[in-house]
C-alpha positions as CSV (number, residue, x, y, z in Angstrom):
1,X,-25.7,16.6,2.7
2,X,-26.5,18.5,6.2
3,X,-27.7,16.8,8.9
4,X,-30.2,18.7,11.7
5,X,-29.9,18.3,15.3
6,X,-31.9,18.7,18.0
7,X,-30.1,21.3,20.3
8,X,-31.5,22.9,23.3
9,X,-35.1,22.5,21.9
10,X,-34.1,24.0,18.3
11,X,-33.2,22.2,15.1
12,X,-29.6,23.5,14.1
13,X,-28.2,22.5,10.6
14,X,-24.9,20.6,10.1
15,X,-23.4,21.1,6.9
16,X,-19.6,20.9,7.6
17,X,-17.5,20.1,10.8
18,X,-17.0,23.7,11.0
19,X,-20.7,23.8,11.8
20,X,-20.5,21.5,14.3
21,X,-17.1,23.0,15.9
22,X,-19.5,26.5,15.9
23,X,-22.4,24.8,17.9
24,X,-20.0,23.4,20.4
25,X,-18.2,26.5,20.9
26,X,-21.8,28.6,21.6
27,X,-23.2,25.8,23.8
28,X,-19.9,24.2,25.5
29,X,-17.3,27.3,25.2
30,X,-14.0,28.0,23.4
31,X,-11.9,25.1,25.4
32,X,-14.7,22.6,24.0
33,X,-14.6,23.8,20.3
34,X,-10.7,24.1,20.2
35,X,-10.6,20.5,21.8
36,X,-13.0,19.5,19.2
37,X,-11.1,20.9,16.5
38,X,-7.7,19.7,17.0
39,X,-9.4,15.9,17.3
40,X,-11.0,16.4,14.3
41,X,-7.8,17.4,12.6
42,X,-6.0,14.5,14.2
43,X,-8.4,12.6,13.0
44,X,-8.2,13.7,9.0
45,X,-4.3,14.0,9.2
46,X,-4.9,9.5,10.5
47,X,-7.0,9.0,7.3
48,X,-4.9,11.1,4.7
49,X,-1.8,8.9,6.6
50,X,-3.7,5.5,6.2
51,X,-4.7,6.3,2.6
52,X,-1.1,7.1,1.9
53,X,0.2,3.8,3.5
54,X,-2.6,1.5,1.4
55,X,-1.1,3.8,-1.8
56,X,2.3,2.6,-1.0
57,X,1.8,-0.9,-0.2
58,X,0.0,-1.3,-3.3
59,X,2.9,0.2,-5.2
60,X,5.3,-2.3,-3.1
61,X,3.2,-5.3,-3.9
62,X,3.2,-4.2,-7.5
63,X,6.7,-4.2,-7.7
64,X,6.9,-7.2,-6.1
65,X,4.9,-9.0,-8.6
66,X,6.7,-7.4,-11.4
67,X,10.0,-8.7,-9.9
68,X,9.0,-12.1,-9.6
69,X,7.7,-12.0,-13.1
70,X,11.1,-11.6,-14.1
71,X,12.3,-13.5,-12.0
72,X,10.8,-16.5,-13.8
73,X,11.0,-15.5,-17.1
74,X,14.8,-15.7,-16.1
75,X,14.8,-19.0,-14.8
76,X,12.4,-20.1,-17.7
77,X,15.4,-19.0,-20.0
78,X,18.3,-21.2,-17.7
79,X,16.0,-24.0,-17.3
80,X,16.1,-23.5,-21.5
81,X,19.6,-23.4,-21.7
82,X,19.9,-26.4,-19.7
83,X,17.5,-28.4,-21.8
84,X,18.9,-27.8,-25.0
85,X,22.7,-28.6,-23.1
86,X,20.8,-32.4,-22.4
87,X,19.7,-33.0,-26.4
88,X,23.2,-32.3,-27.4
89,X,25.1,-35.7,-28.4
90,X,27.8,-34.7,-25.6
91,X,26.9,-33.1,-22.3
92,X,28.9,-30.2,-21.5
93,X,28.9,-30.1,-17.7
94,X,29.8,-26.6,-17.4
95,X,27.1,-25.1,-18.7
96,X,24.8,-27.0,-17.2
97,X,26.4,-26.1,-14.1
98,X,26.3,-22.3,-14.8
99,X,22.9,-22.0,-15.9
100,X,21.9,-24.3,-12.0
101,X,24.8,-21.1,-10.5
102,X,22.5,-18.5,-12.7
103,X,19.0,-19.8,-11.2
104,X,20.5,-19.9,-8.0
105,X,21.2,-16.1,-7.8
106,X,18.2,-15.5,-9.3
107,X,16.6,-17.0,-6.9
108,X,19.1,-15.6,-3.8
109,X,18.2,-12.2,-4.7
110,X,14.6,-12.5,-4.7
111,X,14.2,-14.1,-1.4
C-alpha cells in the first residue's frame, strides 16, 4: 500500500522505506538519509530479535508443560504403587517408602 505526502507543495508517493530514505536524502542530504537508514535497520534487526525471543519462550513454556505432564503421570504411577502396597493383607513399609523417595525426586527435579 503507498502512502502520499505532502512535500514542499508536491504529493510524493511512499511505497517502501527505501522511498522514504530517497526523499530525505533529496530534501535533508546524505547525513540525514544514512542516519535514517541505519535507525530503520536498527529498528527491523529489534523486531526480527523480539519475534525470535516470543518463538523461544514459547518453545520453553512448551517444554515446560510437557515436563510437568510427565511429571505427574509419574507420580500418578507411585501414588499407584502405594495404594495397591495399602490393600495388601500386610504392609510392606519399604515400598511404600520408596515410591514417597521416587515422588520426591520427581518432584526435586522439577522445581
Amino acid at each position: 500500500m503507498a502512502d502520499v505526502l505532502m512535500i514542499a507543495g508536491k504529493p510524493e508517493t511512499i511505497f517502501k522505506a527505501r522511498d522514504f530514505e530517497y526523499l530525505v536524502e533529496k530534501y535533508m542530504g546524505y547525513e540525514a538519509a544514512k542516519y535514517f537508514r541505519e535507525y530503520a535497520e536498527k529498528a527491523d534487526e529489534e523486531v526480527r530479535s523480539a519475534k525470535a525471543g516470543e518463538n523461544t519462550d514459547l518453545a520453553s513454556y512448551e517444554a515446560d508443560l510437557e515436563s510437568n505432564h510427565r511429571a505427574f503421570q509419574d507420580i500418578q504411577t507411585e501414588a499407584a504403587v502405594i495404594t495397591g502396597v495399602l490393600q495388601e493383607k500386610r504392609i510392606n513399609r519399604e515400598k511404600i517408602a520408596h515410591a514417597v523417595r521416587e515422588i520426591g525426586k520427581i518432584l526435586s527435579n522439577q522445581i
